[in-house]
C-alpha positions in Angstrom: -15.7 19.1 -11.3 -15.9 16.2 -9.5 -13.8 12.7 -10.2 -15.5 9.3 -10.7 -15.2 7.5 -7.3 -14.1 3.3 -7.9 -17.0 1.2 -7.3 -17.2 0.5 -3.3 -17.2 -3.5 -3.1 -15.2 -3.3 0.0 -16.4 -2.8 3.8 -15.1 1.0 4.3 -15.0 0.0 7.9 -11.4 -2.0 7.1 -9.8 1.0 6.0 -9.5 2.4 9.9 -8.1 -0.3 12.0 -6.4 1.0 15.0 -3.3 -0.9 14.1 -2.9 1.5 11.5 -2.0 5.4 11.6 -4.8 7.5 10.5 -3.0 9.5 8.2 -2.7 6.3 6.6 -6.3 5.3 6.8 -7.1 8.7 5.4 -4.6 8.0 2.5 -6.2 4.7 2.2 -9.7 5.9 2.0 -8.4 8.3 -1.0 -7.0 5.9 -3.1 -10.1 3.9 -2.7 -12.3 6.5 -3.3 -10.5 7.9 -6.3 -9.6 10.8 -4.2 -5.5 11.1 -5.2 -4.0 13.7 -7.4 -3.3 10.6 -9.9 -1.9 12.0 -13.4 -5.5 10.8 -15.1 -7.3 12.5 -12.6 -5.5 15.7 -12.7 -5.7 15.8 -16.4 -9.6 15.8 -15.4 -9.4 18.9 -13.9 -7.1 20.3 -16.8 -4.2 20.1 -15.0 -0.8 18.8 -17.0 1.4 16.0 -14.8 4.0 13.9 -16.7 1.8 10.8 -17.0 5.5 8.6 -16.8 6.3 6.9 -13.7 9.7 7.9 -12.3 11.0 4.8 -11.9 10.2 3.0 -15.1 8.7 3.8 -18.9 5.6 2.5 -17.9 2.3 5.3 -17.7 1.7 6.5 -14.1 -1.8 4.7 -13.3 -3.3 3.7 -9.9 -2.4 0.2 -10.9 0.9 1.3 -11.6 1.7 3.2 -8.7 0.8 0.6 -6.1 1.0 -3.0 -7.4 2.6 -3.1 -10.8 5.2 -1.2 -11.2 9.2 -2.5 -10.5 9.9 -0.5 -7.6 6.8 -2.0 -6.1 5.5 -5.0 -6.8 8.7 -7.2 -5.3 7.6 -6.2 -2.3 4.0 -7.4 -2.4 5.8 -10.5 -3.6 7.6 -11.0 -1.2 5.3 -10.9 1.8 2.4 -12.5 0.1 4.7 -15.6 -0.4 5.9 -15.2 3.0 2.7 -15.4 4.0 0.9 -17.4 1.4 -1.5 -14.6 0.0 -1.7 -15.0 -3.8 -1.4 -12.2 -6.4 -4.9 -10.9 -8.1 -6.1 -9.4 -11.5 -5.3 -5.7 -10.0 -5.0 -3.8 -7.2 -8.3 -3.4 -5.2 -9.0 -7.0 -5.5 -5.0 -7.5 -4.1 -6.2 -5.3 -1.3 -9.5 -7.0 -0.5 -8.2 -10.5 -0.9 -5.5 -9.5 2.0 -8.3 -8.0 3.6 -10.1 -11.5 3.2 -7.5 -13.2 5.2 -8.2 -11.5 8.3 -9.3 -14.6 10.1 -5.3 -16.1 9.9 -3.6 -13.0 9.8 -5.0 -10.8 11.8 -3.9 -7.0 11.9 -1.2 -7.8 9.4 -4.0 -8.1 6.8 -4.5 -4.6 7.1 -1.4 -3.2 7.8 0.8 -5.0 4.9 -1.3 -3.6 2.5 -1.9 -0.1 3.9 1.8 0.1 4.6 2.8 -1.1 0.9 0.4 1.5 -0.5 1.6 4.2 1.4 5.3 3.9 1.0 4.2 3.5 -3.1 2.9 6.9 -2.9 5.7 8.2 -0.8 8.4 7.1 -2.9 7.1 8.5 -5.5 6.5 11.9 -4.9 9.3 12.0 -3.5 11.0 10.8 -7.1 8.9 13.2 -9.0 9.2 16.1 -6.6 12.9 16.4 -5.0 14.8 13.9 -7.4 15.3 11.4 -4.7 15.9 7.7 -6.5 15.2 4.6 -4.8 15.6 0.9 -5.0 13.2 -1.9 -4.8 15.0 -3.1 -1.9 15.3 -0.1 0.0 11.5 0.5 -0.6 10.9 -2.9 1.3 13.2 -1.8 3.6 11.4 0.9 4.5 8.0 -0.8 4.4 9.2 -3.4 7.2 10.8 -0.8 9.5 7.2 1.3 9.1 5.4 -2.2 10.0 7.8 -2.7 13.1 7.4 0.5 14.7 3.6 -0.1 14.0 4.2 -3.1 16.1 6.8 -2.4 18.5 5.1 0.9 20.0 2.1 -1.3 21.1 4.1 -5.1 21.6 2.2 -5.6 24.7 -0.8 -5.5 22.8 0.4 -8.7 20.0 -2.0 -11.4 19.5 0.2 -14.8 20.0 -0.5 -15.2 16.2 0.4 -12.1 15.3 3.8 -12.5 16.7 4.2 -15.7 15.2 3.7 -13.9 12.0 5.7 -11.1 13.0 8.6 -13.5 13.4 7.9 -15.2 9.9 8.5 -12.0 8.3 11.4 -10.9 10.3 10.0 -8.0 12.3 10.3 -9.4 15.4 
């Protein structure tokens, strides 16, 4: 059996920047793809996941998971206000309209977003799986000190804007 992929209205070419770690980009190209063991698509394949998200009543959905859900979703608040990029009407569009702002963000339009995603999926499992609870600050915690040791282990490398935005959020 194989699971309905998301319609592709996105370059696929954005998912690997070099900025970001590959296992990322491969997690990235998943969730794009419809690729994730997701509660919906496990049910698919007749497979029974508590739909519930961990952290909240609210049904475990891609949507869910990644942008709307408490733990979550203060954190893509607070850097798109930091950095003037505006919410959407649901996740791949939040994605592709960071994506969009390449031009005056450079790298960080990739890497916010990959990084955000990631840590989503990462907290969560680790919720459902070992027990461990987590706090929406922590979670952005932990998704700025993943975007400075992006950063940091190739600072030489900075585009002057880049550091300018590095400093607006903090990281540097």
């Amino acid at each position: 059996m194989t699971l309905p992929s998301i319609p592709k209205h996105y370059d696929n070419r954005l998912l690997w920047h070099s900025r970001i770690p590959e296992k990322v980009s491969i997690f990235m190209w998943r969730l794009f793809n419809n690729a994730l063991p997701l509660p919906l698509n496990l049910q698919k394949m007749n497979i029974s996941l508590a739909p519930k998200c961990p952290f909240c009543p609210d049904v475990d959905t891609m949507e869910h998971i990644f942008w709307r859900c408490r733990m979550v979703y203060p954190t893509w608040q607070w850097f798109g206000r930091t950095l003037e990029v505006y919410d959407q009407t649901n996740l791949l569009e939040l994605v592709q309209h960071w994506w969009s702002r390449k031009s005056s963000l450079k790298s960080l339009a990739f890497s916010i977003p990959a990084a955000i995603c990631w840590f989503a999926w990462k907290t969560r499992n680790a919720a459902l799986f070992s027990g461990t609870c987590c706090r929406p600050d922590k979670f952005q915690w932990e998704v700025q000190i993943f975007l400075i040791s992006m950063y940091h282990m190739r600072a030489g490398k900075l585009l002057g804007i880049e550091s300018l935005l590095l400093r607006r959020l903090g990281l540097m």
